[in-house]
C-alpha positions in Angstrom: 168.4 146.4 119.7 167.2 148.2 116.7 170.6 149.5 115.6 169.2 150.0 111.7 166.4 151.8 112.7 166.2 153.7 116.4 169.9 154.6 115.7 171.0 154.5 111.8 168.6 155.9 110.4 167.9 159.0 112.6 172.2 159.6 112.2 172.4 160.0 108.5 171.7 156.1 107.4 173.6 155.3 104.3 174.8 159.4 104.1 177.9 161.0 103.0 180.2 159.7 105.8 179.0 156.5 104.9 179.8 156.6 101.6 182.8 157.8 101.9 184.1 154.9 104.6 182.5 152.4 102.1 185.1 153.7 99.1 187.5 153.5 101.5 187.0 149.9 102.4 187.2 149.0 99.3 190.8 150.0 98.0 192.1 146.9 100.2 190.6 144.8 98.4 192.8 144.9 95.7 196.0 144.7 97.6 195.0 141.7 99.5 194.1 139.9 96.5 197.1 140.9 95.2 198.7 139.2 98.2 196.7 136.0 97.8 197.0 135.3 94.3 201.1 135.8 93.8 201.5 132.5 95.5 198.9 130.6 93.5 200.1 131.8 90.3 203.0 130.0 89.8 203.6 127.5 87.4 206.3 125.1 86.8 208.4 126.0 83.4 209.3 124.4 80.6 212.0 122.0 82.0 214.5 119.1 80.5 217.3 117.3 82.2 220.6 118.9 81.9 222.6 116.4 79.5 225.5 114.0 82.1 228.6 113.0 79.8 229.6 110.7 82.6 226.3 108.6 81.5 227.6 108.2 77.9 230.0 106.3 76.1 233.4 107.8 75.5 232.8 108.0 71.7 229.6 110.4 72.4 231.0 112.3 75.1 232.4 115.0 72.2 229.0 116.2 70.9 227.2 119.1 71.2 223.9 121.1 70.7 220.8 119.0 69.1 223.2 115.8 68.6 224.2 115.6 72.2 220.3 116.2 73.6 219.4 113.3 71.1 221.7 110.8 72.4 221.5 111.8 76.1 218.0 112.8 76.6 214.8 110.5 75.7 211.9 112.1 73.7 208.6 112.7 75.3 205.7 113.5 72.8 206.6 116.7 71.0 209.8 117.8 73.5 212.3 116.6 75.9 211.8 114.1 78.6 211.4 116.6 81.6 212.6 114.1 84.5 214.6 111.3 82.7 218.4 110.9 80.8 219.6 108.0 79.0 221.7 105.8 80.2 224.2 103.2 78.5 225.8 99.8 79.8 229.3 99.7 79.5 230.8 99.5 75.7 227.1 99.7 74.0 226.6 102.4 71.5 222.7 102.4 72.6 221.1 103.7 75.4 219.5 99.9 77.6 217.3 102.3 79.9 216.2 105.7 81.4 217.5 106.7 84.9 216.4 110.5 86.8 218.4 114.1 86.2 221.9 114.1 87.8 222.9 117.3 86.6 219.9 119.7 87.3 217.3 121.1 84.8 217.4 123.0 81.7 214.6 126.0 82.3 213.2 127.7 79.8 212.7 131.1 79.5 208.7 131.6 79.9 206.4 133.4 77.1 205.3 135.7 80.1 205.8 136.6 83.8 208.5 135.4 86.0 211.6 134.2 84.3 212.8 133.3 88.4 210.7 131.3 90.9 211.3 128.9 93.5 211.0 126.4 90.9 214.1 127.2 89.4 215.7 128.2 92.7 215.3 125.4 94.8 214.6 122.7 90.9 210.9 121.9 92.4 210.3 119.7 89.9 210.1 115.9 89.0 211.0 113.9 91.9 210.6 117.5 94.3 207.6 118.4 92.1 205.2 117.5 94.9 206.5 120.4 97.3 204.6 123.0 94.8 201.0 121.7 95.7 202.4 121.1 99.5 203.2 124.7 99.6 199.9 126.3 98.0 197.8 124.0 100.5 199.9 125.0 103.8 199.3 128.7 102.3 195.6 128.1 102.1 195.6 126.4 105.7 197.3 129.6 106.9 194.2 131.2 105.3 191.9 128.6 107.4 193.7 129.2 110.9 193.7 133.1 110.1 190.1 133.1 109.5 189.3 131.3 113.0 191.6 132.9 115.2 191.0 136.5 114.1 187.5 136.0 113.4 187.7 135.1 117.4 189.6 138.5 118.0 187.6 140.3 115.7 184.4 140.0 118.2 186.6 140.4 121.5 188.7 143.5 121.0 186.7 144.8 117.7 187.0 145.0 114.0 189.6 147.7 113.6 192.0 146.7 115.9 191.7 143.1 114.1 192.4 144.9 111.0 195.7 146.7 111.9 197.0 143.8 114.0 196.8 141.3 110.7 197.8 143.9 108.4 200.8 145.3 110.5 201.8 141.6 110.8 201.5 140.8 107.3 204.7 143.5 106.9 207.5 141.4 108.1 206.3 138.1 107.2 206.1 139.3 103.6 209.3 140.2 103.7 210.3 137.5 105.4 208.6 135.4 102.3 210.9 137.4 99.8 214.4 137.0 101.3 213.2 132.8 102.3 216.9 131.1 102.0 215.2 127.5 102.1 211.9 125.6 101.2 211.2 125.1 104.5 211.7 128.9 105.4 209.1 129.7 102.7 206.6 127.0 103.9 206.8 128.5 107.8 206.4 132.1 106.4 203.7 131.8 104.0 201.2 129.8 106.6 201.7 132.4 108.5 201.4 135.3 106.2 198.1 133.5 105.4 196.7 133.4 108.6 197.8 137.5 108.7 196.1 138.3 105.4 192.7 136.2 106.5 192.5 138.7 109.6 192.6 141.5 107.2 190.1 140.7 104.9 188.0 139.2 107.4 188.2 142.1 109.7 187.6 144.5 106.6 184.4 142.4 105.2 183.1 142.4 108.8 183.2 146.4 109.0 181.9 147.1 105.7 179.5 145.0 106.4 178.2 146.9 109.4 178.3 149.9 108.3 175.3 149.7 105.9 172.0 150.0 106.2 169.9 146.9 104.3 169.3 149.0 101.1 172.2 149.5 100.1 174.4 146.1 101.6 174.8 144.2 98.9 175.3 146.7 96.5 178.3 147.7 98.7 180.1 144.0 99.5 179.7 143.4 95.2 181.6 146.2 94.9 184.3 145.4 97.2 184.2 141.8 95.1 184.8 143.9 92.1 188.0 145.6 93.7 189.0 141.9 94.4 188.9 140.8 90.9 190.3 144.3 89.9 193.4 143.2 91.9 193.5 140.0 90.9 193.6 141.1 87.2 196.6 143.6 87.6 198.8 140.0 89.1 200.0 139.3 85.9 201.2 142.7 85.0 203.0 143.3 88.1 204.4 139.7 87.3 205.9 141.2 84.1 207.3 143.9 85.7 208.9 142.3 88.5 210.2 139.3 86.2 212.0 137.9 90.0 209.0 136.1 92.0 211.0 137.7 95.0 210.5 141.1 93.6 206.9 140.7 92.6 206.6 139.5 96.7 208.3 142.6 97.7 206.1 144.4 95.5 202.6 143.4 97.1 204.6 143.9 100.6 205.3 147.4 99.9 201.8 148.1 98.6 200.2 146.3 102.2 203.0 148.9 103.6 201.0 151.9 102.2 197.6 150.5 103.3 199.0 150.5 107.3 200.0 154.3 106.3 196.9 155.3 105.0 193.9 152.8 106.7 195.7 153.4 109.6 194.2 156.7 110.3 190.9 156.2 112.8 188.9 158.7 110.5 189.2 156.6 107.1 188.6 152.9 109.6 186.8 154.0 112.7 185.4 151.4 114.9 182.2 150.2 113.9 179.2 151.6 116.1 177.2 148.5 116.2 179.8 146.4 117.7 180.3 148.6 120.6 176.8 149.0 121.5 176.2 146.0 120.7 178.9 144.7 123.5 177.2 147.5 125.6 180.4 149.9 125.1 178.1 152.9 125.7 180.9 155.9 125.4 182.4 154.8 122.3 179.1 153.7 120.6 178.1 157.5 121.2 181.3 159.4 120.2 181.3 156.6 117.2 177.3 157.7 116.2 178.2 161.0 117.1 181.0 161.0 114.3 178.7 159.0 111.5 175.6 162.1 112.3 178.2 164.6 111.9 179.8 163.3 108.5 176.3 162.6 107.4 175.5 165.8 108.0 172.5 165.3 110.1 172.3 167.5 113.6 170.4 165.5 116.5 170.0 166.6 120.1 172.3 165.6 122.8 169.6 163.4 124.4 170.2 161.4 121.2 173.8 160.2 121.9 173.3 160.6 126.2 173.6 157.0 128.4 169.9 156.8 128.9 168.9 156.7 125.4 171.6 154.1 124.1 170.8 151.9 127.1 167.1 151.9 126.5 168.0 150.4 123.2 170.0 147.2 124.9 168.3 144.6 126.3 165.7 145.4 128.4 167.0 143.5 131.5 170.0 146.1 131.5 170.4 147.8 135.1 172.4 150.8 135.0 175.4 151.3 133.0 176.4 147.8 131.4 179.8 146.4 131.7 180.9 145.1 128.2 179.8 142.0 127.3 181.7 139.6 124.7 180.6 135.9 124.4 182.7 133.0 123.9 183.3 130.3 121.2 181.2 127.5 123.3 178.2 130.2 123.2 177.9 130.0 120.1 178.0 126.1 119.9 175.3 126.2 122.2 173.3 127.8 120.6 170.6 126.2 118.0 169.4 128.7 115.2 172.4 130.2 114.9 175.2 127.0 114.9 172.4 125.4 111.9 172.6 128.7 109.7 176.0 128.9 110.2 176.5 124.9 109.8 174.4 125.1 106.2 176.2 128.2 104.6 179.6 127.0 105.9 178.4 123.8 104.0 177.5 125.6 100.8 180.6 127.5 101.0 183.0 124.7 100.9 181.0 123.0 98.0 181.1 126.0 95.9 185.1 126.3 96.3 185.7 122.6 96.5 183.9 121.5 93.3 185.6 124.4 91.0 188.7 122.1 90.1 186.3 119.7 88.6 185.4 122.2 86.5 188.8 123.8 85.8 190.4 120.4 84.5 188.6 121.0 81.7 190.3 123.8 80.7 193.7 122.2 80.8 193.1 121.7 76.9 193.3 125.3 76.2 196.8 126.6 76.9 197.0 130.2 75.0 200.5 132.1 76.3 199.7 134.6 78.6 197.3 133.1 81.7 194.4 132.5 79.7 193.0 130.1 82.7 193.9 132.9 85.6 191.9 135.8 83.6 189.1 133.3 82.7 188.6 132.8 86.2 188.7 136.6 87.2 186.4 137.2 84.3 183.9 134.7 85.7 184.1 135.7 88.8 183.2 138.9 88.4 180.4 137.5 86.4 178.9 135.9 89.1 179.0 139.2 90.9 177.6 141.1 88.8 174.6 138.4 88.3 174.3 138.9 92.3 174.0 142.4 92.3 171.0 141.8 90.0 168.9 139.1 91.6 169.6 139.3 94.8 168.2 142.3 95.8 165.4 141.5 93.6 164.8 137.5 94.4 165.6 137.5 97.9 168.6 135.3 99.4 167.6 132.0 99.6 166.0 131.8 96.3 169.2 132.8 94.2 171.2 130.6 96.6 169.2 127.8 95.4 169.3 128.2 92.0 173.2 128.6 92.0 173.6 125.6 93.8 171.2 123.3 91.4 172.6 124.9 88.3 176.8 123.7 89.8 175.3 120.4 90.9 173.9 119.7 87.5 176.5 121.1 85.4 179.1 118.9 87.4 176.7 115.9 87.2 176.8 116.1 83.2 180.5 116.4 83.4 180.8 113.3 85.3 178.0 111.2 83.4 179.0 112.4 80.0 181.7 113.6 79.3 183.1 111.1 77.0 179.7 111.6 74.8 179.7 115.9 74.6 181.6 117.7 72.3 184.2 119.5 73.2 182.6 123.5 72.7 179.6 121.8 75.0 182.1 120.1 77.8 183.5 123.7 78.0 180.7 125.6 78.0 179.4 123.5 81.0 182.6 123.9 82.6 182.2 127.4 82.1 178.7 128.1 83.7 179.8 125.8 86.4 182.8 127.7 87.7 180.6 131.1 87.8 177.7 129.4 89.6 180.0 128.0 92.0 181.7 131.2 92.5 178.5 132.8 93.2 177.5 129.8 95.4 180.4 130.6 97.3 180.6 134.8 98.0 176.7 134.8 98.6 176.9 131.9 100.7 179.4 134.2 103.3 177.3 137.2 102.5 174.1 135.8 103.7 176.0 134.4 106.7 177.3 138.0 107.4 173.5 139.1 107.2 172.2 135.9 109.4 175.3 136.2 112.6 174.3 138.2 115.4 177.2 141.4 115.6 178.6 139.5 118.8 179.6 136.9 116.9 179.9 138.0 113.5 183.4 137.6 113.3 183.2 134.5 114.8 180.6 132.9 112.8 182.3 134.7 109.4 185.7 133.1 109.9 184.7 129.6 110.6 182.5 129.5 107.2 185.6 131.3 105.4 187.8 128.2 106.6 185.1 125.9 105.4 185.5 127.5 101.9 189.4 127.5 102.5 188.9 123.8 103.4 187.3 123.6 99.6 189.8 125.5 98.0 192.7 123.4 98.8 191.2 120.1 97.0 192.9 121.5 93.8 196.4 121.5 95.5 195.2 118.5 97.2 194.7 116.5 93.9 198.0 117.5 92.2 199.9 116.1 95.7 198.2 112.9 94.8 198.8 113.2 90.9 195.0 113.3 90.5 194.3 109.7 91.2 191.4 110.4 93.4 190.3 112.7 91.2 186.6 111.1 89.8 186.2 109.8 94.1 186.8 114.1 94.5 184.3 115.0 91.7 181.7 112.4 92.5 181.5 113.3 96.6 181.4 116.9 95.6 178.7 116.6 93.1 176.5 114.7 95.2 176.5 117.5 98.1 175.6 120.2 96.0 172.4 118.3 95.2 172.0 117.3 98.4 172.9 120.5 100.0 169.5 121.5 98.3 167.2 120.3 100.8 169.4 122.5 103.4 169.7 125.4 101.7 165.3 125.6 102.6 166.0 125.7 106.1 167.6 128.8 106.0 165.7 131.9 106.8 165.6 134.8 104.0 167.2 138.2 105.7 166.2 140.6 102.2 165.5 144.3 103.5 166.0 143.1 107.2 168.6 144.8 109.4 171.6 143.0 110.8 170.9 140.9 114.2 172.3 142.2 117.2 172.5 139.8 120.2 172.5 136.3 120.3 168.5 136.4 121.3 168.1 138.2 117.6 170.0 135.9 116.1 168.3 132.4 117.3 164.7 134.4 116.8 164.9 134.3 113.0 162.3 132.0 111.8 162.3 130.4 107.8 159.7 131.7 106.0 157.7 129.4 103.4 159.6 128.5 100.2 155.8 129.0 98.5 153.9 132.1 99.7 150.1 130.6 99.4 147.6 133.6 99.4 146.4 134.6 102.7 142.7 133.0 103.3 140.1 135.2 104.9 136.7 133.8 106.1 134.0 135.6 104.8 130.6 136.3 106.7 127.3 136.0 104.6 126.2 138.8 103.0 130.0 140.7 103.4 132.4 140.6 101.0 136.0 140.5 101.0 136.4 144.1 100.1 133.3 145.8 102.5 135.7 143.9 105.1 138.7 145.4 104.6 137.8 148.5 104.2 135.3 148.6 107.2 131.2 147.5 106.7 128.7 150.8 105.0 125.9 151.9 107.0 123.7 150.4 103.9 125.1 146.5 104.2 124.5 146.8 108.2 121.6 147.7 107.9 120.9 144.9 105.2 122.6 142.2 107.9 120.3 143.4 111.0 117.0 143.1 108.3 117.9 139.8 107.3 118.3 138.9 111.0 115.3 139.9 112.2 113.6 137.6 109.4 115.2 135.0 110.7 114.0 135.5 114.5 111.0 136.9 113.8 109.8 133.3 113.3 110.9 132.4 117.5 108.2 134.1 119.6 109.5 135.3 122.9 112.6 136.5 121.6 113.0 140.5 121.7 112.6 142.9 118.9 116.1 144.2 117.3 116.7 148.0 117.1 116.4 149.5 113.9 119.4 151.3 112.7 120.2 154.5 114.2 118.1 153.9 117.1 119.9 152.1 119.2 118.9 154.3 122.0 115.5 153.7 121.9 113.2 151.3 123.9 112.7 148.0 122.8 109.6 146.4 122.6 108.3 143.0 123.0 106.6 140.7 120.6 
């Protein structure tokens, strides 16, 4: 089905209504980001053992203030050992070894942000430091089963509904995250109010996808990426603010709370027309293209939006009115164009959010007080879309992809190879361009897969390639679980699939100015086009040229063709005289 063309179009296209749902699509952005990133923010504080007496001898038991730190705590570099205390053997009057904190942690109060986390709540630090990274990657995993199971629900009971189902049950489990009594409590809660706040955007992504025309598609998702970074960007303040982690969790709950109140209404999220002609949902398709003409303001005929004209746009093996028609996970397994796209971009994906920590180690060096790693990362990354929304259109799909994914693979190479022998302005410049191409690896890698799925299984298709980048972004809580000892293994693997995924990245077809696929049948019918266009060859006929070809032979060079032929078989006696031009009606004689 034609939905961008025999049904769009003639409804208003990209018109006012369309706008206007677009805006409104966008706003959630924000929040959600909001409620992704005030996990991932925290950091561990400055931290020293508490001084233990008990651990020294009588005569120092008596001091206080500098003296006491200097005779109960060891030095480390410019500070205070964060993990260890001395300790003395009975009746020395110097310390013989180091043993762990008995008596908790000294926290300081941070330069800016939260002066209370579950750091100092629960002192996950030294010996419970590894919880930290355990936490951020069950959060992200949340993410990853979110992404398949509403992604699954998404195609089966529609887009909206997916919408206010993960949103509605983000509500309690954010609360739920703010009033946690226990680590474990918080470690339950957050995977799941991952796997809520995947639904959401996914459901949201897959909508405002849909609702464009191919004009005008990109422009709209890099927007949407700008609300994003917009969101992520105003963390830190509401951080200040809120000072209590707990509040600034309460905070982003009550802002998803005012979402439900306001995307809850069907006229600012309506069900997305394509999807429910798509799973041959005849009524509400028509009352749903009905709405969009109306909004649009465009006035068609009532034979536009009656049963015979929507089903003559299904397949063409439809009999009568079609039940609706979902497909299952296997369906898309068996299927062979479709599963390789999908395969290749979920591929990409996970490379471009997998190999950013190789590139954000580098920036451990440069420590200024407030963030300065968290708004260099929002700052590139809306870079990288604004570098989209200037090639791609242009470029096509698959070329841009390309030339993101060489330009991370040979920035991480260099790091790898030589970083011992670059200064250090060069190692973070690389570092640099290498977190923004793999940022833009990564959000046009799901938008071309959103442009490549059929609509039956775009939500399918969209959430298993947004667990493959999930899968990716946890290596960098991965690697701190492990201390960073398989760190170079980590950079090295990643490195050599960007380069590699090269060579898959030309098997993908390019979908610029094409309108979204419909069924399954659409989907496995794309075809890749050339990477090379060669000029198109025409064989030429003797005494034609190129240009009396294409624009239809003159009476004059007929006429020259028939003279020279009859040269040539005036030679052959028995062979019968040609007609002049312009009688062709008259007799022919014989030679």
């Amino acid at each position: 089905m034609e939905f961008d063309a025999r049904l769009l179009r003639p409804a208003g296209g990209f018109g006012r209504r369309a706008r206007l749902l677009a805006a409104a699509s966008w706003v959630p952005n924000a929040a959600l980001a909001l409620g992704f990133f005030a996990g991932l923010l925290l950091a561990p504080p400055e931290h020293r053992c508490r001084p233990d007496p008990a651990l020294l001898p009588p005569a120092l038991r008596n001091l206080s203030g500098r003296a006491l730190l200097a005779t109960a705590v060891p030095r480390s570099g410019a500070g205070w050992s964060r993990c260890l205390l001395y300790s003395y053997a009975p009746g020395a009057a110097r310390p013989n070894r180091t043993g762990p904190c008995t008596r908790g942690w000294h926290y300081a109060p941070p330069a800016a942000g939260l002066s209370a986390s579950p750091f100092t709540q629960w002192d996950l630090v030294c010996s419970d430091g590894w919880k930290v990274p355990l936490e951020q990657t069950t959060y992200l995993l949340g993410w990853l089963s979110g992404c398949i199971a509403l992604g699954l629900t998404c195609d089966r009971f529609g887009r909206r509904a997916a919408f206010l189902f993960s949103l509605v049950l983000a509500l309690p489990l954010g609360i739920g995250v703010a009033l946690a009594l226990n680590y474990v409590m918080l470690l339950v809660l957050r995977l799941l109010l991952g796997a809520a706040l995947a639904g959401t955007f996914l459901s949201l992504y897959v909508a405002r996808l849909e609702l464009c025309d191919p004009p005008h598609r990109l422009m709209v998702v890099m927007v949407a990426g700008f609300f994003w970074v917009a969101g992520e960007l105003l963390l830190p303040g509401l951080a200040v603010l809120c000072r209590q982690w707990w509040l600034l969790q309460g905070a982003v709950t009550l802002i998803l709370a005012l979402l439900t109140t306001c995307w809850g209404c069907p006229s600012l999220f309506p069900e997305s027309p394509r999807w429910l002609l798509a799973t041959h949902q005849l009524e509400k398709g028509r009352r749903g293209l009905r709405a969009l003409a109306e909004g649009n303001g465009v006035s068609l005929e009532d034979e536009f939006y009656s049963q015979e004209h929507l089903l003559a746009e299904l397949e063409p093996a439809s009999e009568g009115a079609p039940l609706p028609r979902y497909h299952t996970l296997c369906e898309v397994f068996g299927t062979r164009v479709i599963w390789k796209n999908s395969l290749i971009l979920g591929f990409t994906a996970l490379i471009g959010c997998g190999i950013r920590p190789c590139f954000t180690r580098n920036l451990a060096p440069y420590p200024p007080p407030f963030y300065f790693s968290y708004f260099l990362l929002a700052a590139l990354e809306a870079t990288a879309c604004l570098f989209l929304c200037l090639t791609v259109n242009r470029f096509g799909r698959r070329p841009i992809l390309l030339l993101c994914t060489i330009l991370t693979g040979i920035s991480s190479l260099l790091l790898l190879a030589l970083t011992q022998y670059l200064l250090e302005w060069i190692i973070l410049t690389l570092s640099v361009l290498g977190i923004a191409f793999s940022q833009a690896v990564t959000m046009l890698s799901v938008f071309f897969a959103g442009e490549l799925l059929p609509t039956v299984v775009r939500g399918t298709g969209l959430g298993f390639i947004l667990a493959a980048s999930m899968v990716g972004r946890a290596a960098g809580p991965l690697m701190d679980l492990q201390n960073n000892r398989s760190f170079f293994l980590h950079h090295v693997v990643f490195a050599s699939f960007a380069i590699l995924s090269v060579l898959s990245i030309m098997l993908l077809p390019e979908s610029k100015g094409r309108g979204l696929p419909e069924s399954l049948q659409d989907g496995e019918s794309q075809r890749r086009p050339p990477l090379f266009r060669a000029p198109r060859r025409r064989d030429q006929l003797p005494l034609l040229s190129p240009r009396s070809l294409a624009a239809g032979p003159p009476a004059q060079d007929y006429a020259r063709l028939v003279t020279a032929t009859k040269k040539m078989l005036g030679s052959h006696q028995g062979w019968r005289r040609l007609p002049e031009p312009g009688l062709a009606g008259a007799p022919q004689g014989e030679t």
